[in-house]
N, C-alpha and C positions, 0 to 999 in steps of 0.2 A: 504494500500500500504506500510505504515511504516513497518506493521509487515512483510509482503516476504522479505522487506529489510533487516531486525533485521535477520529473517536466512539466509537467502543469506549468508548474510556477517559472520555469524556464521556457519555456513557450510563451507564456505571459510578458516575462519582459523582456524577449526579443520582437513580440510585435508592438512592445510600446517601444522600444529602441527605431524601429522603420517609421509607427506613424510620428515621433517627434523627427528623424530626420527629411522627411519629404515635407515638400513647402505645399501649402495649400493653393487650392484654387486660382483666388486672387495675388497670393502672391507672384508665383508662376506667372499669369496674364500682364501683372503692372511691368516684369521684367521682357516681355513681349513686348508690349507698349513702349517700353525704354528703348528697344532693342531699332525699334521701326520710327523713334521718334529721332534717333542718335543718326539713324541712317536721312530721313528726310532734312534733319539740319547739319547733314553732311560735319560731323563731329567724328572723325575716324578717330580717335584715341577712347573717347567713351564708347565708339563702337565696340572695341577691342576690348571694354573691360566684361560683357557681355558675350563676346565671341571669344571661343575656341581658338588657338592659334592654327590647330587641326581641324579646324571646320570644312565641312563640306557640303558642296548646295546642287541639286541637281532642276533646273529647269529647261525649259522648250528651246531655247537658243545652249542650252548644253549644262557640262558640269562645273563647279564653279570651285574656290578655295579662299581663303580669309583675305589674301594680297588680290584674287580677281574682284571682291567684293569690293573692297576699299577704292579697286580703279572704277570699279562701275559706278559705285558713290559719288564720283565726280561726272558722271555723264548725265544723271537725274538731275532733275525738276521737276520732284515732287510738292504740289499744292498741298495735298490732304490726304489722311487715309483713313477708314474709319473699321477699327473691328468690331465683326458681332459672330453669335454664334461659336463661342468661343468653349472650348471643351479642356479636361486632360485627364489623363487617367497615368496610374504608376503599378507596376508589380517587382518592383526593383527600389531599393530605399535610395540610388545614386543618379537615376534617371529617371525621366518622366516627357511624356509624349502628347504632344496639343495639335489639338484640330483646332481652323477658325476661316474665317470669311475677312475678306478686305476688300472696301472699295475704296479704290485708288484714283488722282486725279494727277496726274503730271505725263508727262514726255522722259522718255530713254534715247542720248542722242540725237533730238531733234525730232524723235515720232514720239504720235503720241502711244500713252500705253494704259489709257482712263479704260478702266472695265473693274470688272466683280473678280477677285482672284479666293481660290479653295489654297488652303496652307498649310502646312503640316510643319512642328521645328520639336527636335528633341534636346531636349535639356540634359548635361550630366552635371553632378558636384564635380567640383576640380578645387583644391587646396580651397576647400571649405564656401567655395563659390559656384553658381549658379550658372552654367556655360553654355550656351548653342554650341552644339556639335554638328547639325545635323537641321537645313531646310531647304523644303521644297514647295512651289508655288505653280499653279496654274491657271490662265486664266478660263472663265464660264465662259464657254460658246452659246449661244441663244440656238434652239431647232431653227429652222425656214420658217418663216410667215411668224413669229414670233417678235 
């Protein structure tokens, strides 16, 4: 009986160990927010403290890395972006995985690139910080006649 007890109780405070290390909800989303507000005021150093130095992004014009991010940062003109629909889930107490919606209002290079974009960015702890490793964006195609 000692021994169910011994796990019991150790089982117990290893799932209170995961749920105080994983960030909740809203935390996770304001560091999205930060992440996409650093980028539209073209702030590359507060980017970086938010990105992975091994980050990796894969979109419709190709795969991306933290130094392509940082040159494409200088090619936007972004006006506004607004997320909703904003999700995450965790089964890992060092990463955590967001869905969310953006609509977007600026030009990339000269085109513009105003649409609905689907996102997905995964977060890992690193030396006790909160770090994009990991995103991807697409944007919503409307059917015909829509």
């Amino acid at each position: 009986m000692k021994k169910y007890i011994a796990y019991t109780v150790t089982a117990l405070i290893a799932s209170i160990g995961v749920s105080i290390a994983a960030p909740d909800k809203a935390a996770i989303e304001a560091k999205e927010r930060a992440a996409w507000q650093t980028f539209k005021d073209k702030k590359a150093d507060d980017f970086k403290k938010l990105v992975s130095a091994d980050f990796r992004g894969v979109y419709a014009e190709g795969i991306s890395n933290l130094q392509k991010e940082l040159d494409d940062m200088k090619k936007w003109d972004m006006k506004s972006f607004a997320i909703s629909d904003y999700d995450s889930f965790s089964d890992e107490p060092d990463v955590i995985v967001t869905t969310y919606t953006v609509k977007l209002e600026g030009t990339y290079d000269g085109k513009d690139m105003t649409g609905t974009y689907n996102c997905g960015t995964v977060w890992k702890t690193e030396k006790g910080a909160w770090m994009a490793i990991f995103h991807t964006n697409t944007k919503e195609e409307k059917p015909a006649g829509q």
